[in-house]
Backbone as CSV, one residue per row, in Angstrom:
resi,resn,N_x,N_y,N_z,CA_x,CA_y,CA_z,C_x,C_y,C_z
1,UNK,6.148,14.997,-69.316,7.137,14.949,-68.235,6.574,15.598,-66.966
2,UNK,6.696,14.928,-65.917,6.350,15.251,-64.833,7.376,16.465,-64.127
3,UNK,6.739,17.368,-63.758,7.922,18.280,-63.160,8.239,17.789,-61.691
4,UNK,9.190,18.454,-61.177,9.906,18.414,-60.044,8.825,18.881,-59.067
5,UNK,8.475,20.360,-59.402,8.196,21.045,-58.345,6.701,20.912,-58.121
6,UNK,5.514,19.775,-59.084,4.291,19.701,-58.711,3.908,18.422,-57.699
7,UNK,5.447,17.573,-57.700,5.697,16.437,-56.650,6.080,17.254,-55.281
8,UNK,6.522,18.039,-55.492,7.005,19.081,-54.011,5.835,19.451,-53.650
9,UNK,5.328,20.246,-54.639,3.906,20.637,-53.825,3.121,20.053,-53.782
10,UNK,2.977,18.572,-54.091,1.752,17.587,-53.776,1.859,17.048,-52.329
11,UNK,3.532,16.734,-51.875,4.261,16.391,-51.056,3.680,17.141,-49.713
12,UNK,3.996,18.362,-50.280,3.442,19.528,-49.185,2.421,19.557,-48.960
13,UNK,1.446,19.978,-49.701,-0.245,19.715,-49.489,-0.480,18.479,-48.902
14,UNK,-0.320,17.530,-48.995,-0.746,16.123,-48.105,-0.132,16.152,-46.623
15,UNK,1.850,16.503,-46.730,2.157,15.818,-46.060,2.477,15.079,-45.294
16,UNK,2.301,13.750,-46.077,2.285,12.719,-45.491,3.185,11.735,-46.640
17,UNK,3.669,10.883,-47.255,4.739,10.377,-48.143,4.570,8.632,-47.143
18,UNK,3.405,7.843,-47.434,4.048,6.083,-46.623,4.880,5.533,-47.515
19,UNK,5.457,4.659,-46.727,7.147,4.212,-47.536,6.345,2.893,-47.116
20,UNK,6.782,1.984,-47.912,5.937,0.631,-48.063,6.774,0.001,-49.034
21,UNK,7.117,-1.677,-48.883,7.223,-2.651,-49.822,7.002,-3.732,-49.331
22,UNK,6.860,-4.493,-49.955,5.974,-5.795,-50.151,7.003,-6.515,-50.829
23,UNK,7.028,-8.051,-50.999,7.305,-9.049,-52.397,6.023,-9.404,-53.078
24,UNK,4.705,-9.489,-52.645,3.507,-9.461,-53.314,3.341,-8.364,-53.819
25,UNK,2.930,-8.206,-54.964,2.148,-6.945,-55.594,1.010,-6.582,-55.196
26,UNK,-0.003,-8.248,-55.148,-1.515,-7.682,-54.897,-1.834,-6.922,-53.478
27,UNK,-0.727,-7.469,-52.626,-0.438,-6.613,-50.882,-0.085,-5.481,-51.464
28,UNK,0.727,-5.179,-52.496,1.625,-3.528,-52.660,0.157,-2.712,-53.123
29,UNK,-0.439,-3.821,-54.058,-1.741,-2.764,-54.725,-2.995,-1.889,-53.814
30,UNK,-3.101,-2.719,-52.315,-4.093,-2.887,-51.666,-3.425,-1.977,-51.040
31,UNK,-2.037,-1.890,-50.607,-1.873,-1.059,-49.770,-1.647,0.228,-50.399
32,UNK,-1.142,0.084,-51.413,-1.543,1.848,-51.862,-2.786,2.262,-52.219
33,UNK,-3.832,1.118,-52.618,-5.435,1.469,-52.581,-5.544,1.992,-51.284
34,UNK,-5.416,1.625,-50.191,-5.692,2.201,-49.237,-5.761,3.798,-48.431
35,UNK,-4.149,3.263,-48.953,-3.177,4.776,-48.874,-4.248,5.879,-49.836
36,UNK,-4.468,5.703,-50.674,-4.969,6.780,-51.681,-6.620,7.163,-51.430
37,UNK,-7.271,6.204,-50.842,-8.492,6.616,-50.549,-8.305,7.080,-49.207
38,UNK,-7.593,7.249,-48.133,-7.279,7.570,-46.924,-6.996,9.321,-47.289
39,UNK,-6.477,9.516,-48.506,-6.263,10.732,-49.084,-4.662,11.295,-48.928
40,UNK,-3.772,9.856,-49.468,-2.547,10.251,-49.402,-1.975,10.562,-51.456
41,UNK,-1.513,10.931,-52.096,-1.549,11.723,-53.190,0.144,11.716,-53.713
42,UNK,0.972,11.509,-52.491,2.606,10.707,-52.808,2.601,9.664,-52.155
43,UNK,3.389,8.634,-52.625,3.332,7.244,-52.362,5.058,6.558,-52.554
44,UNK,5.788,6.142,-51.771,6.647,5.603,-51.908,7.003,4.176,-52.020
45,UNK,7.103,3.558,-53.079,7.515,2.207,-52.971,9.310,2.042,-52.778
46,UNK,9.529,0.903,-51.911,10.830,0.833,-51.731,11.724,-0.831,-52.369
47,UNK,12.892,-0.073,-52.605,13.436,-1.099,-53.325,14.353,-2.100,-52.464
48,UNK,13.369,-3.056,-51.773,13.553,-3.713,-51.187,13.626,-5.369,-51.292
49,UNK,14.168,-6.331,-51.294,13.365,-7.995,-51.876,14.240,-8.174,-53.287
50,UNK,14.445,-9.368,-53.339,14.914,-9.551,-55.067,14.219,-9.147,-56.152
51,UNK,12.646,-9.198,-56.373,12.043,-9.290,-56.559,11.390,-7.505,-57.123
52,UNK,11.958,-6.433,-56.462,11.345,-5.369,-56.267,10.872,-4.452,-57.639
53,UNK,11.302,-4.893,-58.473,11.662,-3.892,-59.624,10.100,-4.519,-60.267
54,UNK,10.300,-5.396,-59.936,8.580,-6.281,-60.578,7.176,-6.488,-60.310
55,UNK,7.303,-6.552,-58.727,6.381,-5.751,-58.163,5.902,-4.079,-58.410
56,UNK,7.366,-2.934,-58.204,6.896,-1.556,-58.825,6.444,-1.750,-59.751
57,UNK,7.081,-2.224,-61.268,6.044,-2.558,-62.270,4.449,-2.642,-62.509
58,UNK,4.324,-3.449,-62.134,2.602,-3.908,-61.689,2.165,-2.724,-60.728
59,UNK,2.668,-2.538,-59.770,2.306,-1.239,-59.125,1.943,-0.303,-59.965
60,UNK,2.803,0.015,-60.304,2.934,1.581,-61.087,1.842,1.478,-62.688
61,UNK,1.892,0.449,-62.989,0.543,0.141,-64.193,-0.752,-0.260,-63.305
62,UNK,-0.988,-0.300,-61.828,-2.187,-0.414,-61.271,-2.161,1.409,-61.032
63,UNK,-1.146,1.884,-60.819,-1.792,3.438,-60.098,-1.955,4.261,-61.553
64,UNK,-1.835,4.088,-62.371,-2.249,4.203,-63.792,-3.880,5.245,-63.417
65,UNK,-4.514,4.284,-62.641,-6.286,4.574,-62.736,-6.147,6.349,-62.170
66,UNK,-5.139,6.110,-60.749,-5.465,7.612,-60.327,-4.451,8.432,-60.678
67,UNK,-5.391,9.735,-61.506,-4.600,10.612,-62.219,-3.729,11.534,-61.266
68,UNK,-4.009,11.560,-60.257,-3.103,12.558,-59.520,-2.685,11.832,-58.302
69,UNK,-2.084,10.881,-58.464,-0.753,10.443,-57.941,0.422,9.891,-58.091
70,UNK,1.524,10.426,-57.339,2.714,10.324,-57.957,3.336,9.261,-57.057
71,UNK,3.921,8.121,-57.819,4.359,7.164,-57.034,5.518,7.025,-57.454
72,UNK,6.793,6.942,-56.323,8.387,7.011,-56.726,8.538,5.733,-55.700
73,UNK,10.125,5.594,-56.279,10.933,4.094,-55.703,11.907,4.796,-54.734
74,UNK,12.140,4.156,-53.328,12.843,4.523,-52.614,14.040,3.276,-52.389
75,UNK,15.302,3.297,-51.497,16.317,2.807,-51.458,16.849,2.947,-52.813
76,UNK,17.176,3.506,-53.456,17.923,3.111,-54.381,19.314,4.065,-53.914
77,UNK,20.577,3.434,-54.719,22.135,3.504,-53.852,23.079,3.596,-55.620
78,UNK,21.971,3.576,-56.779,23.082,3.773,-57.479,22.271,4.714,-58.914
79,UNK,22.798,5.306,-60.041,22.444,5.528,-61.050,22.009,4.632,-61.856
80,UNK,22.295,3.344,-61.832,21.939,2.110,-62.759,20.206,1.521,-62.249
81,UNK,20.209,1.676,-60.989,18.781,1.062,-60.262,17.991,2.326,-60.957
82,UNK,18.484,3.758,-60.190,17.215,4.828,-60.495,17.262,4.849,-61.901
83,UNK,18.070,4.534,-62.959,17.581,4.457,-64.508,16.434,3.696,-64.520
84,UNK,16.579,2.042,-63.976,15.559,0.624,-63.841,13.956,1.332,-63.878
85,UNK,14.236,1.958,-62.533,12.594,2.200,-62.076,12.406,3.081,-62.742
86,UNK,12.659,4.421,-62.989,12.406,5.164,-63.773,11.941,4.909,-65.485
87,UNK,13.036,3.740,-65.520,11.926,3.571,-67.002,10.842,2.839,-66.714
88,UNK,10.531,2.402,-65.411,9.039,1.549,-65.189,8.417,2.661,-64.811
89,UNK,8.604,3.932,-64.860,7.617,4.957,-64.516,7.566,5.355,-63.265
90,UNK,8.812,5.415,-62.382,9.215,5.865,-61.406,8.708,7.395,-61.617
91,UNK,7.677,7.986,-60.100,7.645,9.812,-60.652,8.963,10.390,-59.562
92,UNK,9.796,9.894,-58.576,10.577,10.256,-58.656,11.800,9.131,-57.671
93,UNK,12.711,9.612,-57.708,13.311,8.360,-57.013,14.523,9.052,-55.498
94,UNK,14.276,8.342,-54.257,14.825,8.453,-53.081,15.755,7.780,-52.476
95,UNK,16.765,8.151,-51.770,17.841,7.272,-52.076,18.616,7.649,-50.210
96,UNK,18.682,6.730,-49.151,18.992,6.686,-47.759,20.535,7.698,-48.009
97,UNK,21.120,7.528,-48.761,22.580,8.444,-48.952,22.226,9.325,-50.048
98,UNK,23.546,10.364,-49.757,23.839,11.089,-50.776,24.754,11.151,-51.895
99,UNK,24.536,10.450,-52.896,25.336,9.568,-54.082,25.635,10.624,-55.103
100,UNK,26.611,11.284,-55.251,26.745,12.288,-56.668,25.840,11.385,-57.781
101,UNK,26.442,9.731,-58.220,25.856,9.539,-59.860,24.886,9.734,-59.809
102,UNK,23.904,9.654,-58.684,22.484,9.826,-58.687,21.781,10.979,-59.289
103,UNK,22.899,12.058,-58.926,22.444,13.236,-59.106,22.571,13.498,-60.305
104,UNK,23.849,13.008,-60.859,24.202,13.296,-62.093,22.714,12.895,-63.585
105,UNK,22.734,11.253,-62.949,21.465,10.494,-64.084,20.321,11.675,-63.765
106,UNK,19.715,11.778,-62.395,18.547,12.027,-62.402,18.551,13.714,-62.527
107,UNK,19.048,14.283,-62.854,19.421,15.898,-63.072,19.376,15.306,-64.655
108,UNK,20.129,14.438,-65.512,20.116,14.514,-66.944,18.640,13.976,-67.721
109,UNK,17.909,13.017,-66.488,16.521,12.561,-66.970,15.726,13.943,-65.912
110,UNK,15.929,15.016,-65.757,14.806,15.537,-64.858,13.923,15.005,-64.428
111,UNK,14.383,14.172,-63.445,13.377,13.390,-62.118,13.619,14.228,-61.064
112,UNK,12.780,13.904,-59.868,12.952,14.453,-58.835,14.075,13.454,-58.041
113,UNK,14.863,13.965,-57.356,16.241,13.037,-56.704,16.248,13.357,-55.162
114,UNK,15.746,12.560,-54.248,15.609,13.008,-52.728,16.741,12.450,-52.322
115,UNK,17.452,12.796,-52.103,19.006,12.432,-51.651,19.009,12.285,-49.403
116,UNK,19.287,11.309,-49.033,19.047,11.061,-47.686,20.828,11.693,-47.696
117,UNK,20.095,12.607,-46.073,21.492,13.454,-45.970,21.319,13.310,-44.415
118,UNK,22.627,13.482,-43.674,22.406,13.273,-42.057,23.490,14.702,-41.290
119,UNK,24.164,15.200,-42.448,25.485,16.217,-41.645,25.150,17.416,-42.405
120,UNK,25.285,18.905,-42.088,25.151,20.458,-42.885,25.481,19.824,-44.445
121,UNK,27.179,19.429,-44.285,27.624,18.689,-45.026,27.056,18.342,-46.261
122,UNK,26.146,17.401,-45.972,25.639,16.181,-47.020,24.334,17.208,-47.774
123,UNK,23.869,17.917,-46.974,22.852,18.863,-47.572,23.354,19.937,-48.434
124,UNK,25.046,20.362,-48.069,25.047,21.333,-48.908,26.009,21.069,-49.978
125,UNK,26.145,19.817,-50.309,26.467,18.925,-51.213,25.407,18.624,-52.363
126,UNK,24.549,18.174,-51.710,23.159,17.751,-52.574,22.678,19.073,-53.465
127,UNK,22.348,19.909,-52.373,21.955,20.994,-53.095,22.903,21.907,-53.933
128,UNK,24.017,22.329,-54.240,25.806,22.171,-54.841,25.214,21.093,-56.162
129,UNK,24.647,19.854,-55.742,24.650,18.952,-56.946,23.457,18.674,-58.033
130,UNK,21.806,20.210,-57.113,20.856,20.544,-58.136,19.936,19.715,-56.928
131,UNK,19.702,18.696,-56.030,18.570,18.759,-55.355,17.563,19.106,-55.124
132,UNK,16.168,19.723,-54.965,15.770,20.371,-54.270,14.783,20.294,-53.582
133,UNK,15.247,18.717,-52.793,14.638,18.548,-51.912,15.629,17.124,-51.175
134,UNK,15.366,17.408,-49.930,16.376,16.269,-49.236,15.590,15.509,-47.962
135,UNK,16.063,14.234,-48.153,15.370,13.163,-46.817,16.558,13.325,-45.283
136,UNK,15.730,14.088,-44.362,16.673,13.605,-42.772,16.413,12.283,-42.470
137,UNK,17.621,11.711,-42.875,17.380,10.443,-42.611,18.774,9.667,-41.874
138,UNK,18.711,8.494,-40.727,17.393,8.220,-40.527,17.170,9.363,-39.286
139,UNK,15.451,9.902,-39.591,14.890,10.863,-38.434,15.391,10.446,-37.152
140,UNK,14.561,9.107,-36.810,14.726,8.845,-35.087,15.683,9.378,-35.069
141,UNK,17.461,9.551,-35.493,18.205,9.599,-34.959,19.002,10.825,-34.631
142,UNK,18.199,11.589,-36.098,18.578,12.566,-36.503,17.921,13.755,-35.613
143,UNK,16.515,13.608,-34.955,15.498,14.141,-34.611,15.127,15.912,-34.705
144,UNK,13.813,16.252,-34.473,13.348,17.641,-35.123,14.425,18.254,-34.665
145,UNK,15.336,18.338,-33.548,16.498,19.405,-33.164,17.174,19.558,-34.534
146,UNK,17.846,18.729,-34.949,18.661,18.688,-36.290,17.887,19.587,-37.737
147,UNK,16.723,19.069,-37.659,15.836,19.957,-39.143,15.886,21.718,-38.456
148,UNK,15.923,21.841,-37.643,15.582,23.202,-37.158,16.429,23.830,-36.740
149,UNK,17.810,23.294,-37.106,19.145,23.527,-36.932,19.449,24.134,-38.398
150,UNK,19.491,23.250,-39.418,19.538,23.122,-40.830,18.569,24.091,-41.204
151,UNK,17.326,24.549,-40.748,16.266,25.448,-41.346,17.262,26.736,-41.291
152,UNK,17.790,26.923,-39.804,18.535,28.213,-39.744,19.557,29.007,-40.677
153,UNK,19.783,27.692,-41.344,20.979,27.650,-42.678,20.731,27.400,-44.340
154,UNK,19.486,26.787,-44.227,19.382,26.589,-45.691,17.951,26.630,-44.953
155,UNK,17.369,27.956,-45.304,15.690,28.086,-44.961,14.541,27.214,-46.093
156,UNK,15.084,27.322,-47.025,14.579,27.380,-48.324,13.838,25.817,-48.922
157,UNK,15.141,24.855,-48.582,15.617,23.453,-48.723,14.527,22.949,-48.192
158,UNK,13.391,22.284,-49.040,12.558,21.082,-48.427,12.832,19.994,-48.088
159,UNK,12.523,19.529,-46.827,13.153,18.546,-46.015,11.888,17.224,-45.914
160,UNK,12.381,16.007,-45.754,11.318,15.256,-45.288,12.186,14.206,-44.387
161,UNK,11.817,14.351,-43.446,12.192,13.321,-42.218,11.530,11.994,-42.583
162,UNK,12.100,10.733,-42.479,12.008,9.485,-42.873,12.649,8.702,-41.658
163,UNK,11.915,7.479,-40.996,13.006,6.906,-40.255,12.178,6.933,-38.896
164,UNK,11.218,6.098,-38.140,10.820,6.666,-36.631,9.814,7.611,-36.246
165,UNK,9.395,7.896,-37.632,7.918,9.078,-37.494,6.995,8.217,-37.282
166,UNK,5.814,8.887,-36.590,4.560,7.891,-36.074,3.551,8.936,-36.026
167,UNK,2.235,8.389,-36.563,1.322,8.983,-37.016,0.282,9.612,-35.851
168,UNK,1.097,10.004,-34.357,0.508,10.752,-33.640,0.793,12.192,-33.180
169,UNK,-0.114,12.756,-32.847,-0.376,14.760,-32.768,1.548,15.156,-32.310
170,UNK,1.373,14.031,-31.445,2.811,14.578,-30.446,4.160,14.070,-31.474
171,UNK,4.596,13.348,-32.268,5.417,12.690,-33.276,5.470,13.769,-34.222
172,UNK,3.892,14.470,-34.797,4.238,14.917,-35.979,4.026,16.797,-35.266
173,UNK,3.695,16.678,-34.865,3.894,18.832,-34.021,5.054,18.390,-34.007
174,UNK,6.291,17.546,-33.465,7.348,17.771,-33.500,8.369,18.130,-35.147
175,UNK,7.853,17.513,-35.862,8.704,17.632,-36.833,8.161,19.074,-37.731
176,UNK,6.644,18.923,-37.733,5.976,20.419,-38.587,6.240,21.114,-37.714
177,UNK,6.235,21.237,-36.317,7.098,22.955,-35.736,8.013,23.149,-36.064
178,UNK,9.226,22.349,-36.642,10.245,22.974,-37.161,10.345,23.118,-38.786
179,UNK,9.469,22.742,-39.379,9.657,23.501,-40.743,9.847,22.260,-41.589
180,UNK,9.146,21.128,-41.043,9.336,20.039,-42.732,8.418,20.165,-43.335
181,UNK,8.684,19.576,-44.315,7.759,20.090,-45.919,6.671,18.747,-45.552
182,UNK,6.986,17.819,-44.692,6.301,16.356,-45.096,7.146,15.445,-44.076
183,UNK,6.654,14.314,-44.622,7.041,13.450,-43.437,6.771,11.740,-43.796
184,UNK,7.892,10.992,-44.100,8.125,10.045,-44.696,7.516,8.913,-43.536
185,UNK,6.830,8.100,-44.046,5.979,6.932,-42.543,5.910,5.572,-43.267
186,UNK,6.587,4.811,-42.698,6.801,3.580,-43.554,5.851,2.039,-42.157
187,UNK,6.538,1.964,-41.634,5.717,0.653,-40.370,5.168,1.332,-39.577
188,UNK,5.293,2.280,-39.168,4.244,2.550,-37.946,3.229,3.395,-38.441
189,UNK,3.351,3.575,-39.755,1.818,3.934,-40.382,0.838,2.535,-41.155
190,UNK,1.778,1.579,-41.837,1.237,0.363,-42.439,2.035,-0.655,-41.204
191,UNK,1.620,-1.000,-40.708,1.864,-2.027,-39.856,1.932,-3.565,-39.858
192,UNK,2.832,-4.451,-39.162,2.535,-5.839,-39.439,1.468,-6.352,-39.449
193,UNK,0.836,-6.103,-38.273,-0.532,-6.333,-38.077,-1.695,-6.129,-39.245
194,UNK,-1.468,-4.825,-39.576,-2.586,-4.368,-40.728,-2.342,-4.998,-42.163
195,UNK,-0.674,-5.703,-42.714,-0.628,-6.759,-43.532,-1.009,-7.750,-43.413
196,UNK,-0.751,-8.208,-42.105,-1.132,-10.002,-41.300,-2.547,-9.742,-41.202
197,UNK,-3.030,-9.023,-41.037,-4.425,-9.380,-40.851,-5.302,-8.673,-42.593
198,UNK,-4.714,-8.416,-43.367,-5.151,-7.833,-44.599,-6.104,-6.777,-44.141
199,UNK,-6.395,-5.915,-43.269,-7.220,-5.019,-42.961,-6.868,-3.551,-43.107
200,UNK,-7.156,-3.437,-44.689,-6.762,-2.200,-45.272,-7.752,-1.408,-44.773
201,UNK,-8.999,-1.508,-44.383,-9.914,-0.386,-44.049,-8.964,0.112,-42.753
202,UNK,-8.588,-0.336,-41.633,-8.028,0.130,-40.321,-7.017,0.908,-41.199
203,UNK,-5.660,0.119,-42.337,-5.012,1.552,-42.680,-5.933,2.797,-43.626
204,UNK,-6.788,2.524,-44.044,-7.324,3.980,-44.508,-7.978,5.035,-43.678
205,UNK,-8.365,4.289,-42.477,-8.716,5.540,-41.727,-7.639,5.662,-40.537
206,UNK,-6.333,5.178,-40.658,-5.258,5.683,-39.879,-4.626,6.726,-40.656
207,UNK,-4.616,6.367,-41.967,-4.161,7.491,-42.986,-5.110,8.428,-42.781
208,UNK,-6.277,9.231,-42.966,-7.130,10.131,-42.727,-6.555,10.552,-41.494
209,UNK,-7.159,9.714,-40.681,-6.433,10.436,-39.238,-5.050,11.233,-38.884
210,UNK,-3.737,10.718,-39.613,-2.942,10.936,-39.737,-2.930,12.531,-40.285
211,UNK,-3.540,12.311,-41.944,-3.882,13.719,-42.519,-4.151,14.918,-41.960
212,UNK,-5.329,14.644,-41.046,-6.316,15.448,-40.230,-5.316,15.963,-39.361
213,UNK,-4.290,14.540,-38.721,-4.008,15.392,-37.895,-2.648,16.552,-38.136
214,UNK,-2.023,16.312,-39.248,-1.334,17.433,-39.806,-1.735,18.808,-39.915
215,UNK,-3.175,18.396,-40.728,-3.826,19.649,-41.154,-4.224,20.669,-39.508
216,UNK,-4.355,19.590,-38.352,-4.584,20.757,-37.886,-3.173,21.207,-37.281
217,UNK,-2.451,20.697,-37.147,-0.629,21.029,-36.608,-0.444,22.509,-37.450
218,UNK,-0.413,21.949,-38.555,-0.547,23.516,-39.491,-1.341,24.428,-39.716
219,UNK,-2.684,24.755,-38.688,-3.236,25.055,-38.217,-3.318,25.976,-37.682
């Protein structure tokens, strides 16, 4: 069993978390090949497409090879979906709201449960319901004022902004000066372009870059 808290701190040490889905697998495979030699170590697939639960599948038996990464399903909105992926080997599952059943299943299977929260409210609900860790979501809207509002009140609570983050110095100093654990990057880290044109090398060294440029924010 995978614990909670070695996905937190993998989360942390990288962070960086790309949110990505596909209806192709062999696009989902390439792009988390990418992702992982770029030196990203959490990986989000999202449950997106009719199709999605089958693609993670194949995903999640391709990331098989690398031993130290943890790949979870995002969108999910009910206890019945995060059971689905989870028995396909979901390492933890993320969810745009804050859903009690969620909490309930994934507190009784000890998964990790990132509950998307937007009000004091919804955070001190989640965490009330065993959390311990929550998505500002969506960021753009929510922006670093809000996490550094919430730090003042629940210091403790690892946060990951999702939603409008972009993989430059000035995007991400904004959100690591105020105290996120990580930082959720879904299109403007994997891009149309970098699918349409299949040019996973450009995303692996946007991912590096990206890295680098955290590491020195925290710095």
């Amino acid at each position: 069993m995978i614990s909670q808290e070695s996905i937190i701190a993998a989360m942390k040490k990288g962070g960086l978390v790309p949110v990505f889905n596909h209806t192709d697998s062999t696009i989902a495979k390439n792009v988390l090949d990418a992702c992982y030699q770029g030196g990203v170590r959490v990986f989000e697939f999202t449950n997106r497409g009719a199709n999605a639960l089958e693609v993670f599948e194949a995903l999640a038996k391709h990331a098989e090879k690398y031993d130290d990464l943890y790949l979870g399903i995002g969108t999910i909105f009910s206890a019945d979906d995060a059971k689905k992926f989870f028995d396909k080997r979901a390492s933890f599952i993320v969810s745009p709201a804050m859903i009690p059943e969620m909490a309930e299943y994934c507190n009784s299977a000890n998964v990790l449960w990132v509950p998307g929260c937007g009000t004091v409210t919804e955070i001190h609900q989640a965490v009330n319901l065993g959390a311990k860790m929550v998505k500002a979501f969506p960021g753009n809207v929510l922006s670093p004022g809000f996490v550094k509002s919430v730090k003042a009140v629940f210091p403790n609570i690892p946060i990951m902004p999702t939603g409008g983050v972009a993989p430059t110095e000035e995007n991400l100093s904004a959100w690591f000066d105020v105290g996120v654990t990580c930082v959720g990057m879904g299109s403007k880290l994997v891009s149309k372009d970098i699918i349409a044109n299949q040019d996973y090398a450009v995303l692996k060294t946007r991912v590096e870059e990206a890295l680098k440029t955290i590491t020195k924010i925290r710095n």
